[in-house]
N, C-alpha and C positions, 0 to 999 in steps of 0.2 A: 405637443407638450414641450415646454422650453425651461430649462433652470435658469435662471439669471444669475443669483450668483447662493453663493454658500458662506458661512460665517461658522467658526467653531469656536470654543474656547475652552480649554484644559478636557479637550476628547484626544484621550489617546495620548499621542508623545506631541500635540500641540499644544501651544501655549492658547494666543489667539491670531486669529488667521481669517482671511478675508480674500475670497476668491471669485473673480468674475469669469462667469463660463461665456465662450463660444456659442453659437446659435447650431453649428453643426459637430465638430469631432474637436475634442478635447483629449491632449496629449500630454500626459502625466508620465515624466521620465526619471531616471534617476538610481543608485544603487539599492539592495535590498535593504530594508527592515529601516527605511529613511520618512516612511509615512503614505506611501501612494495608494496602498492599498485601503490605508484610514481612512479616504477619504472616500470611495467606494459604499465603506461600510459606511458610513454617515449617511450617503443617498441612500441604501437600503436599509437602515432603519430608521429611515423616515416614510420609506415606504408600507413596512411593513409592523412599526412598532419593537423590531428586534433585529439582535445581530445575526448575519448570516456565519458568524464567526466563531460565538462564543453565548453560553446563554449565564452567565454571572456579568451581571450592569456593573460590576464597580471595576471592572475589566475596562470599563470604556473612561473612567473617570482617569485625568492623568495622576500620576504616583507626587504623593503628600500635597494635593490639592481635594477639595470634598464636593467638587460642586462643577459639573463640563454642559457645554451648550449648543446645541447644532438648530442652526437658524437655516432653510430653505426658500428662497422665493422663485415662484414660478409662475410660469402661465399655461391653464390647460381651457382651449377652448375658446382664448379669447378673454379669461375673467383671470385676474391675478388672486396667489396665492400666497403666504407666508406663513407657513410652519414652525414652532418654533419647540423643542424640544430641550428640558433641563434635568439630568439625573443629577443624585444627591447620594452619596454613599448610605448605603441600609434608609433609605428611604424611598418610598413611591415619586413614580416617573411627573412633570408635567407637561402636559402637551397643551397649544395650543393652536387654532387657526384659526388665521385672521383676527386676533385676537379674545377669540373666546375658548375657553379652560374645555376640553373635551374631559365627561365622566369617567368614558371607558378605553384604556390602552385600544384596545381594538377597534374603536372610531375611526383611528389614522388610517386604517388601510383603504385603500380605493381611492385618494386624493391626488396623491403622489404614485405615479404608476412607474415603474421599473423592470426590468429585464437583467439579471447578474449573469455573468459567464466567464468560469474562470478554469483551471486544468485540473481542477477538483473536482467538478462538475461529471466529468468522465465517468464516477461510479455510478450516476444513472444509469448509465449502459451496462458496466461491467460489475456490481456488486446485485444483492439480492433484491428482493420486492418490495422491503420497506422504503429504498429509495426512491424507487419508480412512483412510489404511493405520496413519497413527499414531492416529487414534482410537480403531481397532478394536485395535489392539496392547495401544493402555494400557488399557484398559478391562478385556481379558480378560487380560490379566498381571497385572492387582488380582484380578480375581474369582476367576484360575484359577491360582495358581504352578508349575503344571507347563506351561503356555502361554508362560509366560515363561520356561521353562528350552529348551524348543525354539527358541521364537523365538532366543533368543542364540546356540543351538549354529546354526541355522540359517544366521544373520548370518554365524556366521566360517567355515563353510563355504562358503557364496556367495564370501568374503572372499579365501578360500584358491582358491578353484575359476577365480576370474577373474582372479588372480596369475599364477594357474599360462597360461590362455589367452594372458594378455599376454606371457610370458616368451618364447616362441620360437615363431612359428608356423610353423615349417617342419622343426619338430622330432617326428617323429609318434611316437616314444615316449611323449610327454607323453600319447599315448588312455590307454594303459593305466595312468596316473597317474590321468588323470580317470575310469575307472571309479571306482576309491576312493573320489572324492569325490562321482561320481552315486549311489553306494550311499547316502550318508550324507543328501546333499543330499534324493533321494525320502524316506527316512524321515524326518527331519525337516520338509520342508514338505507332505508328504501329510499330517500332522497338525494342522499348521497352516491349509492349506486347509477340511479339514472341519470345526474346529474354527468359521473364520468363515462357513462357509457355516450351519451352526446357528445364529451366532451370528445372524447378519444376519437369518433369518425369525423368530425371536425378537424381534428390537429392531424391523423392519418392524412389525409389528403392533402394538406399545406405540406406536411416535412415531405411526403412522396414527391411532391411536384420540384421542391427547392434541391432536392437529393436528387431528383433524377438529372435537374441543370447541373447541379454540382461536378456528377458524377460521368455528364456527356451521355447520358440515354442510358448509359451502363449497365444499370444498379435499379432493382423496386424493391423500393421501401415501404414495410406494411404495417401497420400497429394495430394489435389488438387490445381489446380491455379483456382480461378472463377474471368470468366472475363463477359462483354458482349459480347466480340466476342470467339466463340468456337473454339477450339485448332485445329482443323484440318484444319485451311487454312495456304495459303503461304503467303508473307508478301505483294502482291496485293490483294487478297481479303482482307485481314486486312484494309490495306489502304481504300477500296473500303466503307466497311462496316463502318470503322470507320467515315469518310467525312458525309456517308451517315442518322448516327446515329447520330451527332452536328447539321444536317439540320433539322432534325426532332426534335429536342430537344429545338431547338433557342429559342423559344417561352417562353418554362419553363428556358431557364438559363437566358432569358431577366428577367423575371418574380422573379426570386430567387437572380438574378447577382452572381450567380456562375456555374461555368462548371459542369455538372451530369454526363458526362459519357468520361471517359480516363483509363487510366493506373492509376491516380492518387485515386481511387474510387474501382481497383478492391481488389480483397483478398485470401487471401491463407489457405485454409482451412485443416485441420487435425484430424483425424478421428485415434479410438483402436476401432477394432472390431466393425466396420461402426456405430458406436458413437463420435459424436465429441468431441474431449480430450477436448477443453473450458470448458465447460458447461457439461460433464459428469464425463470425465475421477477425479479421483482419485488424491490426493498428489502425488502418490508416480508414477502413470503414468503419472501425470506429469512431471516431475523431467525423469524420462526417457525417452520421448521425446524427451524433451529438450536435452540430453545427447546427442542420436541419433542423431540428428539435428549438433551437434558440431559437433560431429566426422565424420560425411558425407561430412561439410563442410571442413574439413582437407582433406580428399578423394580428394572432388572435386578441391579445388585449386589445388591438386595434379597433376591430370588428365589435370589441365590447363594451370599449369606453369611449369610443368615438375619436381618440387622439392617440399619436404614436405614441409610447413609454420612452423614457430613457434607457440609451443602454449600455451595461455597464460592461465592459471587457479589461477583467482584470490579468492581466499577462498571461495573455490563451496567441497571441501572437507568434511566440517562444516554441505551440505546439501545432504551430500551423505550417504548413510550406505555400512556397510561394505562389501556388494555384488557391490554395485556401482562401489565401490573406487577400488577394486580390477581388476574389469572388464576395467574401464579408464588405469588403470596404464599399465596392460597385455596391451591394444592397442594398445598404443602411445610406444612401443620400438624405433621404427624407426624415432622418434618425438624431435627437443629438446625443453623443454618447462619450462617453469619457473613458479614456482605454488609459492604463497603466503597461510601461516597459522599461527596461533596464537601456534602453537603447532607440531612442524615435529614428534615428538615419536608416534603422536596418529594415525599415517596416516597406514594405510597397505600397506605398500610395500612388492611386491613380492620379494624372494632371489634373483634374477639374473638380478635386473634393476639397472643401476651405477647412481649413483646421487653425487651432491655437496650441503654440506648446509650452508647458511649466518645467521645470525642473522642481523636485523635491530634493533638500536637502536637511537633514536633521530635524523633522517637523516641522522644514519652513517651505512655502511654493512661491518662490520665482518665476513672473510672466517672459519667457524669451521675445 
């Protein structure tokens, strides 16, 4: 997959702009809060339909302008692409590809495939399970659009199902209400379940192997999925278990008015050396991790959509040393990626990786 070039106009602190990329490392330089990072967010939300940044759209329109434009072309596959994306203050989004009007916000995803990585990212690791849950979310809602169509229906049945617990607990009619929504509830996150339990001894054995070069044989890296229901069933015993596990709980999620036990509850645990990186590992095994973790997930979209993603390094340079930085760059050959820094001279680049570099200055990009 290759961007050719990017067109904006009044996203962000641009005016309009007009950017031709690189076929391999794209080099976005420059002081802070000058636009580099806008333009990051532009490629992932064309990836994904939304900002990684901020979920209020009139955020992205620029200030006393009503109307901002992010135009992508690309080629995944061999077959060209053109995305073109128009918010409108307090109005619905338009997307189109290739020139015809998609229905649904969530059409875009899977076309434009991406990889973000920034020193935010870090609370994967280090903060609690809703994180780790949105990792695995976004990841296989790009690679897989029928993951993300469960996952949604999922969401507003949990939405609906704990409405309904909190609305009268002394009302026992409401059981036969909530069978409804436990019918709905197991099929959709028994899917969801298996779906990450695959997903997870897939992506385990990529970050282990890339972690273990990272680290010089070091370090084993191990990821679990922890769910209530154990990985080794098929997706009717899932089903089975799962139905069976809401019946037995009814009582406590009357009690609490919340659902206890889903996909929504479980967690993705990560272990150096059968210690868990949270709460043991190190800075700097952290920070490596997290590496591994990217670059697997470059892999794996790989492996799903058949063309490398973009990928996006947004001033994670800054939290690298210089074994990191080196080790990233050797990786990503076959990558094109667009990295943001306060500084391109300080980066190690190896001799034989081709790059282009911009300067950003006050939402404008200069080709050097």
């Amino acid at each position: 997959m290759n961007i050719e070039s990017i067109f904006l106009l009044n996203f962000r602190n641009y005016g309009e702009q007009y950017i031709e990329l690189h076929p391999g490392l794209n080099i976005f330089y420059g002081d802070n809060a000058q636009g580099k990072t806008n333009i990051i967010e532009a490629v992932y939300l064309l990836t994904m339909g939304k900002s990684h940044r901020t979920n209020r759209y009139n955020e992205l329109v620029k200030f006393d302008e009503n109307t901002a434009r992010v135009s992508i072309k690309f080629t995944k596959n061999n077959y060209k692409y053109d995305i073109d994306y128009v918010l409108k203050r307090n109005k619905s989004k338009q997307i189109k590809i290739n020139g015809t009007r998609l229905n649904k916000l969530s059409d875009i995803i899977g076309n434009l495939n991406s990889v973000i990585f920034s020193p935010d990212h870090i609370k994967i690791i280090k903060d609690g399970p809703s994180e780790r849950r949105k990792f695995i979310d976004s990841l296989l809602s790009q690679a897989k659009p029928k993951y993300y169509y469960c996952l949604n229906q999922y969401l507003k049945v949990l939405s609906q199902r704990n409405f309904l617990l909190s609305s009268d607990k002394n009302n026992k009619s409401i059981e036969k209400v909530l069978d409804v929504w436990d019918n709905q509830l197991v099929e959709y996150g028994s899917r969801l379940i298996k779906e990450r339990q695959l997903f997870t001894k897939i992506i385990d054995k990529k970050a282990r192997e890339i972690n273990k070069e990272l680290s010089g044989g070091k370090e084993n890296l191990k990821i679990k999925y922890l769910s209530f229901i154990s990985d080794d069933k098929d997706i009717k015993d899932i089903k089975e278990e799962f139905y069976k596990k809401l019946l037995e709980s009814r009582s406590l999620d009357m009690r609490r008015s919340f659902t206890n036990y889903g996909p929504h509850r479980d967690e993705l645990i990560i272990y150096i050396n059968d210690k868990e990186v949270r709460n043991y590992g190190s800075q700097g095994q952290q920070r490596s991790v997290l590496l591994s973790l990217k670059l697997s997930e470059v892999e794996y979209i790989k492996d799903e959509k058949g063309s490398w993603p973009i990928l996006l390094l947004d001033d994670v340079f800054s939290e690298l040393d210089k074994t990191r930085q080196s080790f990233l760059i050797s990786f990503i050959k076959n990558v094109q990626v667009i990295l943001t820094c306060t500084d391109f001279e300080s980066l190690h680049l190896v001799n034989d990786v081709n790059y282009s570099v911009y300067n950003v200055r006050n939402g404008k990009v200069y080709r050097k």
